[in-house]
Structure formats: structure tokens, C-alpha cells
Jmol script that loads the backbone (N, CA, C; Angstrom):
load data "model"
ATOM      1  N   UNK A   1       0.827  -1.200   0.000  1.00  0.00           N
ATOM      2  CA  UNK A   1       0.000   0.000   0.000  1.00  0.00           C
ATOM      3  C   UNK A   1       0.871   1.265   0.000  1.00  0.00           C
ATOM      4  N   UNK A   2       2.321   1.095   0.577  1.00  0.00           N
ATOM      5  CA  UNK A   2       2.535   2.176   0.633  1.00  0.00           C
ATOM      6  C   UNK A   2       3.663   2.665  -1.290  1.00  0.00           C
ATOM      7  N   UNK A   3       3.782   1.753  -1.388  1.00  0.00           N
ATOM      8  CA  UNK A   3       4.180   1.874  -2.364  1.00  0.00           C
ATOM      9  C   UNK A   3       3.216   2.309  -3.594  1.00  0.00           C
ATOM     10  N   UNK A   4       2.350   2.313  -3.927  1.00  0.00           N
ATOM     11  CA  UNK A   4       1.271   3.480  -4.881  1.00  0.00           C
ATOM     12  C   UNK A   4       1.247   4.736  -4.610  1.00  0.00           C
ATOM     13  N   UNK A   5       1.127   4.993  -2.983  1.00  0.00           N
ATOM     14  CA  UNK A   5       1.378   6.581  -2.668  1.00  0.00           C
ATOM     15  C   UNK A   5       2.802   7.011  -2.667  1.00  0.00           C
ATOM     16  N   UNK A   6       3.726   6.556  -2.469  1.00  0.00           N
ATOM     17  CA  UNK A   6       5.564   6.747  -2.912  1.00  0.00           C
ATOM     18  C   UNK A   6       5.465   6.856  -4.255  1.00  0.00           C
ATOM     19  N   UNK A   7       4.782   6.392  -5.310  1.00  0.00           N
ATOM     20  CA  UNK A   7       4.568   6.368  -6.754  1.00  0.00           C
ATOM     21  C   UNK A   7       4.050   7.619  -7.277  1.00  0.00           C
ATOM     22  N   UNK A   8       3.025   7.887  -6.672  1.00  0.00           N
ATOM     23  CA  UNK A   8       2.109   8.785  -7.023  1.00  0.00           C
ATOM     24  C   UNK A   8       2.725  10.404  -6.410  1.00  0.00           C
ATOM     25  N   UNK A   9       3.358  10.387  -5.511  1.00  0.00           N
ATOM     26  CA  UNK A   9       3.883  11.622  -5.172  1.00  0.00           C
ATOM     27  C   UNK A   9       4.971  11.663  -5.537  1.00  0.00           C
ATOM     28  N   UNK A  10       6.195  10.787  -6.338  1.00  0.00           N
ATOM     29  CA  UNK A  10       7.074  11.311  -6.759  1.00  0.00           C
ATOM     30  C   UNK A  10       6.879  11.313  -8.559  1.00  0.00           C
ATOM     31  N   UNK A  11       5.256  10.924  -8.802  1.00  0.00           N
ATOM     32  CA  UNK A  11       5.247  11.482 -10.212  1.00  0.00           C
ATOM     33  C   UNK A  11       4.384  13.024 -10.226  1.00  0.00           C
ATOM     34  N   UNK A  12       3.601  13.302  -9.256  1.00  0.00           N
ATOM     35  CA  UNK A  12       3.510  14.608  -8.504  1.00  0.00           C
ATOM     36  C   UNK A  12       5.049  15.065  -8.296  1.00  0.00           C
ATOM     37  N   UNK A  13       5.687  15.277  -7.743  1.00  0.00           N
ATOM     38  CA  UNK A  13       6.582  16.253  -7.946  1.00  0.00           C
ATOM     39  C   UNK A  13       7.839  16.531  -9.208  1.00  0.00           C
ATOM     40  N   UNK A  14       7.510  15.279 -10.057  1.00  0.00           N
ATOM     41  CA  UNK A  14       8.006  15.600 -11.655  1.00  0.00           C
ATOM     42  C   UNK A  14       7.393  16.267 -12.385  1.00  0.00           C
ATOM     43  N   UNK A  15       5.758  16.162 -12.223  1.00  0.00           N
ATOM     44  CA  UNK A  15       5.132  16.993 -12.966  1.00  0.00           C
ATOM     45  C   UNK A  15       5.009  18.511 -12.996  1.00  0.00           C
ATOM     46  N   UNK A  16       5.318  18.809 -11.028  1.00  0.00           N
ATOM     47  CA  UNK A  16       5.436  20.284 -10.891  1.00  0.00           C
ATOM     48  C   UNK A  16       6.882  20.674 -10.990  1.00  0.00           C
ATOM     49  N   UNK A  17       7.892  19.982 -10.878  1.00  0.00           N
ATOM     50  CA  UNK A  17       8.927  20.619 -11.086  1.00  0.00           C
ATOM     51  C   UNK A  17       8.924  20.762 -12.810  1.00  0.00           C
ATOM     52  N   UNK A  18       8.864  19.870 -13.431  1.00  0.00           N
ATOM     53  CA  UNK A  18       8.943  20.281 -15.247  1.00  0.00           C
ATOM     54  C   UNK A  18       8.234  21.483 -15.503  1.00  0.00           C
ATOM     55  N   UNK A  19       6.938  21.691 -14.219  1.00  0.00           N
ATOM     56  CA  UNK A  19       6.331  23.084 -15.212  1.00  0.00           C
ATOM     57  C   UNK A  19       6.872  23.959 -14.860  1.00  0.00           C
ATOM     58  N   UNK A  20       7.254  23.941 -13.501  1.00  0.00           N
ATOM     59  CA  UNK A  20       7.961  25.120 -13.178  1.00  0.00           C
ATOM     60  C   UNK A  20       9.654  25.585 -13.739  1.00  0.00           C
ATOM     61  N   UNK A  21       9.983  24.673 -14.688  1.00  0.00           N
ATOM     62  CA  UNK A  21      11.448  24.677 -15.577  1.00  0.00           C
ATOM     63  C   UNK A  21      10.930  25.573 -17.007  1.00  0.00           C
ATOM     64  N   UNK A  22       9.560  25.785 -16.629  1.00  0.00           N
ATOM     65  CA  UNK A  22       9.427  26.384 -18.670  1.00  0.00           C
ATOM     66  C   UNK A  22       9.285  27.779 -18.252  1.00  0.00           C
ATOM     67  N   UNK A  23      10.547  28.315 -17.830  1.00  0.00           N
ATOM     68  CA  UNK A  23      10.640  29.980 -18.386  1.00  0.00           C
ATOM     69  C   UNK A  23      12.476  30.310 -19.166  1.00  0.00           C
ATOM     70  N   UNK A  24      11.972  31.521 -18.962  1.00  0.00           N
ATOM     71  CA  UNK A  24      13.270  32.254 -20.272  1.00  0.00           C
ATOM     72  C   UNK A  24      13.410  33.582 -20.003  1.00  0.00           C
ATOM     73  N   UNK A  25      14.515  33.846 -19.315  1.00  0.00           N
ATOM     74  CA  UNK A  25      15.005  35.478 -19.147  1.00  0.00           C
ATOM     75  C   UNK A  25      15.279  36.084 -20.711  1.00  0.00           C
ATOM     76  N   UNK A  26      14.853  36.765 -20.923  1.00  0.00           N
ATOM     77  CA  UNK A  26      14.931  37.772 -22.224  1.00  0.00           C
ATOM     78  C   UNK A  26      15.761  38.943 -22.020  1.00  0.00           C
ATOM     79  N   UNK A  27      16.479  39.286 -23.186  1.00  0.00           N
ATOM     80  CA  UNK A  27      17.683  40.677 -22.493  1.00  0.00           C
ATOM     81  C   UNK A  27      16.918  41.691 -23.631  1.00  0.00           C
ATOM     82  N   UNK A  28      16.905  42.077 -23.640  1.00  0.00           N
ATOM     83  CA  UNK A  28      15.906  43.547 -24.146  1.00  0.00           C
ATOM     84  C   UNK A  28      16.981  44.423 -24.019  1.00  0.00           C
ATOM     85  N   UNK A  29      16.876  45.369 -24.974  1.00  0.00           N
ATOM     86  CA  UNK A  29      17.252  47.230 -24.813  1.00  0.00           C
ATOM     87  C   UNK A  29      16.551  48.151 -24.517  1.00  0.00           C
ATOM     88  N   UNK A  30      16.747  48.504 -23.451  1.00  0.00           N
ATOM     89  CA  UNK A  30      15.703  49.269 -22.762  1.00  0.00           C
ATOM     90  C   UNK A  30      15.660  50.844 -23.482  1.00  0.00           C
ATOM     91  N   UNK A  31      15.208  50.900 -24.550  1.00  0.00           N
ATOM     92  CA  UNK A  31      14.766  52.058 -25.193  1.00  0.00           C
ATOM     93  C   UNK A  31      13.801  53.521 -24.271  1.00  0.00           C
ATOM     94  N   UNK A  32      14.586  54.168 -24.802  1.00  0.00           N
ATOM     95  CA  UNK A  32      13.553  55.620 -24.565  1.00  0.00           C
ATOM     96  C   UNK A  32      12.063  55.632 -24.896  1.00  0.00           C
ATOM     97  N   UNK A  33      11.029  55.435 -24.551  1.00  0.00           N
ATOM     98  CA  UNK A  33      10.101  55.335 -25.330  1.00  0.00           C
ATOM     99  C   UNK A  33       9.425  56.884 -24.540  1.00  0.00           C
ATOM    100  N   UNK A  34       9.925  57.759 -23.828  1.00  0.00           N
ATOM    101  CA  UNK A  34       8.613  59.332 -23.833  1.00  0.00           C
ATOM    102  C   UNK A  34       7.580  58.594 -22.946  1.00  0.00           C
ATOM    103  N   UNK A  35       7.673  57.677 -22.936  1.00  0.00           N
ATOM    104  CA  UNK A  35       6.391  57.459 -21.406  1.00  0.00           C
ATOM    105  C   UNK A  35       7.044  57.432 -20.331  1.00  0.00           C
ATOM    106  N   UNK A  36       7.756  56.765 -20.013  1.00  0.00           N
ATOM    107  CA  UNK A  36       8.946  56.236 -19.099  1.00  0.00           C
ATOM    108  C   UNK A  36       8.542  55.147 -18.620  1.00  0.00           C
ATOM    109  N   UNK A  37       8.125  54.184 -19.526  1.00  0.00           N
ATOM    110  CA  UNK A  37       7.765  52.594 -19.199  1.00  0.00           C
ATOM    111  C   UNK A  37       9.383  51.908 -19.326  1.00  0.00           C
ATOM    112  N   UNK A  38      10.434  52.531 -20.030  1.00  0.00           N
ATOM    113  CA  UNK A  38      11.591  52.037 -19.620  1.00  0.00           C
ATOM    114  C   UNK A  38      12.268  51.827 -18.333  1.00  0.00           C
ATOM    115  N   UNK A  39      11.796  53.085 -17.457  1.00  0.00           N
ATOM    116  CA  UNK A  39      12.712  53.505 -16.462  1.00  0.00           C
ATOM    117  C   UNK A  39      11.902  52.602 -15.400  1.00  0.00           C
ATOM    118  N   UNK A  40      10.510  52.533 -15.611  1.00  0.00           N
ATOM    119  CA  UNK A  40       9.557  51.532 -14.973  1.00  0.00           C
ATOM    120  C   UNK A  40      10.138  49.920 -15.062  1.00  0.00           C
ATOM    121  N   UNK A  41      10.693  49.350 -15.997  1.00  0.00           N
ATOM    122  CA  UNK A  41      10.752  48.065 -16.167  1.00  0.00           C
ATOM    123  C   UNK A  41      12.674  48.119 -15.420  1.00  0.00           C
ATOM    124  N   UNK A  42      13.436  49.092 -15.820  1.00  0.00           N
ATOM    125  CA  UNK A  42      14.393  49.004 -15.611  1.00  0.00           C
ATOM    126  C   UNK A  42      14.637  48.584 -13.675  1.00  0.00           C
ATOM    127  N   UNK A  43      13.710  49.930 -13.180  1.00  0.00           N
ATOM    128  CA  UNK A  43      13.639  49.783 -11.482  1.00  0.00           C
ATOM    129  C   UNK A  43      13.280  48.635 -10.887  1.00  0.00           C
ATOM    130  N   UNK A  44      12.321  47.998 -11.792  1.00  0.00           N
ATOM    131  CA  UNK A  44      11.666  46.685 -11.470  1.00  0.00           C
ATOM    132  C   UNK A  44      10.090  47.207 -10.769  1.00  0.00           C
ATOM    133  N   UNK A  45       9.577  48.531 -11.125  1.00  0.00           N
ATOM    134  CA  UNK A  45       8.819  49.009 -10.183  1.00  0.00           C
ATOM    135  C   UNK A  45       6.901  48.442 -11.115  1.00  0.00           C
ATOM    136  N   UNK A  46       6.519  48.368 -10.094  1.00  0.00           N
ATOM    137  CA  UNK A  46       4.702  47.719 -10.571  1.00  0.00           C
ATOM    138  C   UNK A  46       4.491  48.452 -11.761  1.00  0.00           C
ATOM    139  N   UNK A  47       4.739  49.354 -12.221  1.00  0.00           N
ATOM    140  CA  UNK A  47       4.600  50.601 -13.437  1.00  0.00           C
ATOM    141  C   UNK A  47       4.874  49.452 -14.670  1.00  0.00           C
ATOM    142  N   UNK A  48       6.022  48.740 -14.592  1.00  0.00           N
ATOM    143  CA  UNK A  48       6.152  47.583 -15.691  1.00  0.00           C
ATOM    144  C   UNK A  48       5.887  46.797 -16.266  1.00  0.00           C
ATOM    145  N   UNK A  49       5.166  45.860 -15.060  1.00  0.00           N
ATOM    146  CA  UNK A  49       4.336  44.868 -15.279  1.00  0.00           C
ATOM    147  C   UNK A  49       3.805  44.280 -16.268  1.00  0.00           C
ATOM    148  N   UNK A  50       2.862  45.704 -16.761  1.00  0.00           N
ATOM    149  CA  UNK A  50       1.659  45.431 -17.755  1.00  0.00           C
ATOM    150  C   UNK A  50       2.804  44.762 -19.142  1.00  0.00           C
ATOM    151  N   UNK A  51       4.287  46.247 -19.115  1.00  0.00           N
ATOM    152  CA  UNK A  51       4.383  46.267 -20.584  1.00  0.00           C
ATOM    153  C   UNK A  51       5.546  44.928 -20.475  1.00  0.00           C
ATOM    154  N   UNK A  52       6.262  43.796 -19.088  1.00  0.00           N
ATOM    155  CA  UNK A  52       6.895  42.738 -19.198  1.00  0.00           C
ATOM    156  C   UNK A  52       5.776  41.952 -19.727  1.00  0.00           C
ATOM    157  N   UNK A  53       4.720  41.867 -18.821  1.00  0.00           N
ATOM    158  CA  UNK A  53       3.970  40.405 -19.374  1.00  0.00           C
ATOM    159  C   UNK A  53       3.203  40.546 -21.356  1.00  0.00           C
ATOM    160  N   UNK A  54       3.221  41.562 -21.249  1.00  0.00           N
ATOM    161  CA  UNK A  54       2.803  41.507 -22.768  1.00  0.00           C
ATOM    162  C   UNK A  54       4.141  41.733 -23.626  1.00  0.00           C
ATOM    163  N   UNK A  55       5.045  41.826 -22.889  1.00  0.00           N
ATOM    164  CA  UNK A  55       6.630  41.234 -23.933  1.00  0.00           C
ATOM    165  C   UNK A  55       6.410  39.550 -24.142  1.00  0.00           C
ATOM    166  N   UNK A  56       6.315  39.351 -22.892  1.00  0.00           N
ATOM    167  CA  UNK A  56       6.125  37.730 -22.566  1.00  0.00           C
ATOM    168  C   UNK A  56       5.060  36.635 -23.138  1.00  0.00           C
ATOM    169  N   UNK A  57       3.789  37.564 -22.933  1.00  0.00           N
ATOM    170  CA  UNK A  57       2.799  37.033 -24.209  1.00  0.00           C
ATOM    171  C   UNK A  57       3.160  36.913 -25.902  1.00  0.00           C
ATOM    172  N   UNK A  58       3.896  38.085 -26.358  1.00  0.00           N
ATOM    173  CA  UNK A  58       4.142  38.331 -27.384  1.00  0.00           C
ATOM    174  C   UNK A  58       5.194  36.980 -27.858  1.00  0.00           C
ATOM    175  N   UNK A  59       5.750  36.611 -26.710  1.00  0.00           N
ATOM    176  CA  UNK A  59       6.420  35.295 -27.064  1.00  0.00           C
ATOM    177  C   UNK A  59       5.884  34.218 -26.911  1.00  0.00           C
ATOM    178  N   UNK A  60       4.620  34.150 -27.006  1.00  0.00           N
ATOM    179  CA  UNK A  60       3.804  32.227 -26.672  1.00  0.00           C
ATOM    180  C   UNK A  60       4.535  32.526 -24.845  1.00  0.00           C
ATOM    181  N   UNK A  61       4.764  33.479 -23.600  1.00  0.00           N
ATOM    182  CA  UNK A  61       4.761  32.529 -22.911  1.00  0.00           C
ATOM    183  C   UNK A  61       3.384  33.340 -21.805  1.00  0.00           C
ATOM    184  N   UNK A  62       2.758  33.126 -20.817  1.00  0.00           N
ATOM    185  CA  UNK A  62       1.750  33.361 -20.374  1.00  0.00           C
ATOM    186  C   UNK A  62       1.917  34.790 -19.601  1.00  0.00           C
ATOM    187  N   UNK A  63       3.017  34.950 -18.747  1.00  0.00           N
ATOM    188  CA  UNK A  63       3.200  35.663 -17.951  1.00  0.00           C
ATOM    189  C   UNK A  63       5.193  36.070 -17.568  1.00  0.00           C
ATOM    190  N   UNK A  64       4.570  37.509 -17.093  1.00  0.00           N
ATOM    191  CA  UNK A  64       6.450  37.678 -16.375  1.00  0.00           C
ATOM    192  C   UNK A  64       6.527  37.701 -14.881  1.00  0.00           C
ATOM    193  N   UNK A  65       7.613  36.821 -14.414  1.00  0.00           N
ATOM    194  CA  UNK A  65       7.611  36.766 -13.202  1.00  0.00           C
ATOM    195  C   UNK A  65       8.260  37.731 -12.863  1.00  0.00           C
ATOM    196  N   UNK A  66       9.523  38.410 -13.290  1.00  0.00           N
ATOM    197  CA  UNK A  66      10.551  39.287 -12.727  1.00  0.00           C
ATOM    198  C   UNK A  66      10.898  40.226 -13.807  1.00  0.00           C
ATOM    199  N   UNK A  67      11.345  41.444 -13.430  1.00  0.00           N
ATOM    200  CA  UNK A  67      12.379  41.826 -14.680  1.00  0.00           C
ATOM    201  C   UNK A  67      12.936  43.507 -14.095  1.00  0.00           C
ATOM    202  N   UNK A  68      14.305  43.285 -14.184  1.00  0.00           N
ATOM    203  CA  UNK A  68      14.813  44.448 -13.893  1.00  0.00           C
ATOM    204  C   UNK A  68      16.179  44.924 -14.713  1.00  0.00           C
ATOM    205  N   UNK A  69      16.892  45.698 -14.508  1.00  0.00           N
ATOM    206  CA  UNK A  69      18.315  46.207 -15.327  1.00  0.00           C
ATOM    207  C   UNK A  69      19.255  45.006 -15.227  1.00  0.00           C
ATOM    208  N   UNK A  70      19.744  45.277 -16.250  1.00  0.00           N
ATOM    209  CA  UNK A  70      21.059  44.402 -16.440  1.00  0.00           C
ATOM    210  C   UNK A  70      22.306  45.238 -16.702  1.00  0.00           C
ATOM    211  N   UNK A  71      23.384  45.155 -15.673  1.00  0.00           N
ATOM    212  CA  UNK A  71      24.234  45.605 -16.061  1.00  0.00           C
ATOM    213  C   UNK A  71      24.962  45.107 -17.291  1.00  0.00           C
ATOM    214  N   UNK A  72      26.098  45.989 -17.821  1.00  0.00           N
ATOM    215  CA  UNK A  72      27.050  45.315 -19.010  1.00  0.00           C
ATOM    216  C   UNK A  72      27.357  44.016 -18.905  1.00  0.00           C
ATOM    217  N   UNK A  73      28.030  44.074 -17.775  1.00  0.00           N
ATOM    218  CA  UNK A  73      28.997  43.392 -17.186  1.00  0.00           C
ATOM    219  C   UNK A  73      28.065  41.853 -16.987  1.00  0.00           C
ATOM    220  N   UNK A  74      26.846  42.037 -16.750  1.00  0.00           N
ATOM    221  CA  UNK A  74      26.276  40.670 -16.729  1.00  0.00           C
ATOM    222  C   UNK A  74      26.343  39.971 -17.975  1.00  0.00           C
ATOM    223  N   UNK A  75      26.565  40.960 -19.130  1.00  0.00           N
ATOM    224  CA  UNK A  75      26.113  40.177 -20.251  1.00  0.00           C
ATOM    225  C   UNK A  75      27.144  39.372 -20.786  1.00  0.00           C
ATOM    226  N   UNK A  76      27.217  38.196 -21.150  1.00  0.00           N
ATOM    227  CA  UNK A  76      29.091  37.805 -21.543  1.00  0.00           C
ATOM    228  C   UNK A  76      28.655  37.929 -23.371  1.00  0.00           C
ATOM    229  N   UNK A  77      29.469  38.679 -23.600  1.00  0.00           N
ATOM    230  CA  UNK A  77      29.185  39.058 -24.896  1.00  0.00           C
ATOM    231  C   UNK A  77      28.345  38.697 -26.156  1.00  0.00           C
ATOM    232  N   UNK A  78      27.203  38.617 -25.793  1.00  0.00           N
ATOM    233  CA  UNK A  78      25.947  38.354 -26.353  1.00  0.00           C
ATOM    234  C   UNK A  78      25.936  39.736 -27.379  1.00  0.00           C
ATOM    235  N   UNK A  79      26.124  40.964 -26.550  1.00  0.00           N
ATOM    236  CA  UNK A  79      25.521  42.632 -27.182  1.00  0.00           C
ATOM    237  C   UNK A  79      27.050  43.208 -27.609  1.00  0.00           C
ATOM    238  N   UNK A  80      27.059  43.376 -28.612  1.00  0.00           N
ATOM    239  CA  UNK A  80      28.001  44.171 -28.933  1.00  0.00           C
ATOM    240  C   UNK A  80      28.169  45.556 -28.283  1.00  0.00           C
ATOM    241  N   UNK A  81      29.576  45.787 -27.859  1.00  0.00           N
ATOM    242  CA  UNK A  81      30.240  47.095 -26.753  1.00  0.00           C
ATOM    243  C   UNK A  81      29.680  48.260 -28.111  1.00  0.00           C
ATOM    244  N   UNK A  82      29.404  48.690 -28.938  1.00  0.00           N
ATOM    245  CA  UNK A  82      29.347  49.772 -29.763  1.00  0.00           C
ATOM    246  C   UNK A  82      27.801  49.660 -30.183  1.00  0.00           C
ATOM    247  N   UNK A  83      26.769  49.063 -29.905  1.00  0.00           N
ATOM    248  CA  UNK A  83      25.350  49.360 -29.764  1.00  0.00           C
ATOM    249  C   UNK A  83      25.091  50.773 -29.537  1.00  0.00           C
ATOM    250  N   UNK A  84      25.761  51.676 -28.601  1.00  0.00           N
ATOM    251  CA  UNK A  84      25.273  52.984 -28.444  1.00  0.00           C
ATOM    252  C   UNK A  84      26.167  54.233 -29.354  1.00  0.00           C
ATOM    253  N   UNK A  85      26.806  53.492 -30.778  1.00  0.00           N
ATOM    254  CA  UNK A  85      27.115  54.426 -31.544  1.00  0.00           C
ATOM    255  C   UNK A  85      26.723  55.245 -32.175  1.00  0.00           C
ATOM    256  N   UNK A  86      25.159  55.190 -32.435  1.00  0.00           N
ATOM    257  CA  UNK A  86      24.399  56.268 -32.723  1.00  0.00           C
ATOM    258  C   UNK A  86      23.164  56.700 -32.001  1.00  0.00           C
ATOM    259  N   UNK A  87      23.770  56.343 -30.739  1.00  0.00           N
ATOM    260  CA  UNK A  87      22.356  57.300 -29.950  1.00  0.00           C
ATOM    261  C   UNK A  87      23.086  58.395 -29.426  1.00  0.00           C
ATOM    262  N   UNK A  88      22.482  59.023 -29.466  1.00  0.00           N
ATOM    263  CA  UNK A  88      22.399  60.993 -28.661  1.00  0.00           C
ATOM    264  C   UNK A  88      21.871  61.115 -27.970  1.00  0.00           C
ATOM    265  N   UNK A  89      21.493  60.108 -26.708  1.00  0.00           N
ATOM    266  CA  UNK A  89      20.242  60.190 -25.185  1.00  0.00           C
ATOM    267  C   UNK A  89      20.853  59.709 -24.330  1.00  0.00           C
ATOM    268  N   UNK A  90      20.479  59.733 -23.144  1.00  0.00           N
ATOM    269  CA  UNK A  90      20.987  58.801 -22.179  1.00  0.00           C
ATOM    270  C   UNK A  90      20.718  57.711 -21.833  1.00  0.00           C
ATOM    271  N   UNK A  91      21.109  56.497 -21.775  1.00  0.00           N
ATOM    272  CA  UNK A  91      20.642  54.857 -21.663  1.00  0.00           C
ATOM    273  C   UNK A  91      20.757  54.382 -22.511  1.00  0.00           C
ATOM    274  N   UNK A  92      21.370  54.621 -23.406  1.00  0.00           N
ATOM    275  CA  UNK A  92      21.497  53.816 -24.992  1.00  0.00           C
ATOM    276  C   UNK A  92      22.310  52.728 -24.732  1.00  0.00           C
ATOM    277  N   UNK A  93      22.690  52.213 -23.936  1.00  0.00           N
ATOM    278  CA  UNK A  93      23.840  51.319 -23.424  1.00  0.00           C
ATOM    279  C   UNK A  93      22.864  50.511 -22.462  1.00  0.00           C
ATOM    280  N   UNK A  94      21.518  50.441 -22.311  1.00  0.00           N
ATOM    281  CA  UNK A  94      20.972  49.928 -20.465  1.00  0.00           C
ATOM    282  C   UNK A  94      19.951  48.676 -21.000  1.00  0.00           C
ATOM    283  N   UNK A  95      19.969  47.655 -20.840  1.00  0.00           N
ATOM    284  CA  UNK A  95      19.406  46.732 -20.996  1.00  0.00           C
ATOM    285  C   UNK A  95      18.756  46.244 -19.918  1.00  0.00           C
ATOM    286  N   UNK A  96      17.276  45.601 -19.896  1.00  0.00           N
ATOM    287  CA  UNK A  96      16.551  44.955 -19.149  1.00  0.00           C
ATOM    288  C   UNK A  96      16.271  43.328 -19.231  1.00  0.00           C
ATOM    289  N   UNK A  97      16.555  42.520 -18.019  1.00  0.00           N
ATOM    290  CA  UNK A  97      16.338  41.180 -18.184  1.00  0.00           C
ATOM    291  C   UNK A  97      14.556  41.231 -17.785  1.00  0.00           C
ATOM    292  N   UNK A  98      13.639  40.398 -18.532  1.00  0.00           N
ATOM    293  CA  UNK A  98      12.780  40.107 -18.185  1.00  0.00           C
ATOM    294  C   UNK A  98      12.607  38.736 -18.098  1.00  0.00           C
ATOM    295  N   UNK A  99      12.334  37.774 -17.244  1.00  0.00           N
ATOM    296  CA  UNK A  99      11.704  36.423 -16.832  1.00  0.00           C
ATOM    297  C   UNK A  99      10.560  36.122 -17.556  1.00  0.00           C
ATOM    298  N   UNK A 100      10.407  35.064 -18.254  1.00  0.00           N
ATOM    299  CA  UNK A 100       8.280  34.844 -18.835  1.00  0.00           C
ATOM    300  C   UNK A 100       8.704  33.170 -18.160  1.00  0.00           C
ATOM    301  N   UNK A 101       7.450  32.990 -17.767  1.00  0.00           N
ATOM    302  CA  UNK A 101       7.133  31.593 -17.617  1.00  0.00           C
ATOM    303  C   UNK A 101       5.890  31.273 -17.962  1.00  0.00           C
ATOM    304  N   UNK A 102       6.180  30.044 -18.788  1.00  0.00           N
ATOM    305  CA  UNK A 102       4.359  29.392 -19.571  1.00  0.00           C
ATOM    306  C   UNK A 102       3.226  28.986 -18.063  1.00  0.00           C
TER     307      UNK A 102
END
end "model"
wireframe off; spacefill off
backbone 0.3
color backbone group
């Protein structure tokens, strides 16, 4: 008897750990956009929210759990160092990680 419930709860906790394995940090350029939904997503502040999870939708995934600045230095050379050769603003260099999970 006890062996069906030892069965059954360790295929219960394969099933929740696999779902909880389907997300994907996204590195974004956190653009000027004149609203200041950048500076919102960058802080990590509730102001973001709306415009992470509809990054996140926009990718098949349901929702964003997290998302804040990324320094340079996090990135191991994914972004090319000369990305901000033709901007004239400030942040042309500032990237945001956002989290989506299905």
C-alpha cells in the first residue's frame, strides 16, 4: 500500500517541477520610449508589469515573473560594446532582463 502513494507523489513532484522549468530570461534594450515605461521596467517598479507580461505574451509565454536592469557586465558578450554608436540620449547602453514563464 505504501508503495502506490511513494509512486504517485514522486510522479507529482516531476510533474510540478517540469512546469515550473518552462521559463526564459529575455535581455531587451531598454529604449527611450517618452512614457517612461523604460525607467519603470528598468527599477523593477509595478509601473512595468503590464508592458513585461505583454513582452512575454508576445512570445507564446503566459506571464512575467521578474524583470529588472542588467548591467554590461552581466552580459558575456551576447551585445556588442558599440550598440550605443548612434544614440544621442541617455541609456542607450541599459538593458533589461525580463523572466516569462508558460
Amino acid at each position: 500500500m505504501r508503495f502506490p502513494s511513494a509512486f504517485l507523489t514522486c510522479v507529482f513532484l516531476l510533474a510540478a517541477s517540469a512546469a515550473s522549468a518552462d521559463s526564459r530570461v529575455f535581455i531587451v534594450a531598454n529604449q527611450a520610449d517618452g512614457y517612461g515605461i523604460d525607467q519603470c521596467l528598468a527599477r523593477g517598479e509595478k509601473c512595468g508589469a503590464h508592458a513585461a507580461r505583454s513582452y512575454c505574451q508576445s512570445r507564446d509565454f503566459a506571464q512575467a515573473t521578474a524583470y529588472r536592469r542588467v548591467e554590461p557586465d552581466e552580459i558575456t558578450g551576447a551585445i556588442p560594446t558599440s550598440v550605443g554608436g548612434n544614440c544621442h540620449h541617455a541609456g542607450c547602453n541599459e538593458f533589461v532582463a525580463i523572466t516569462c514563464q508558460r
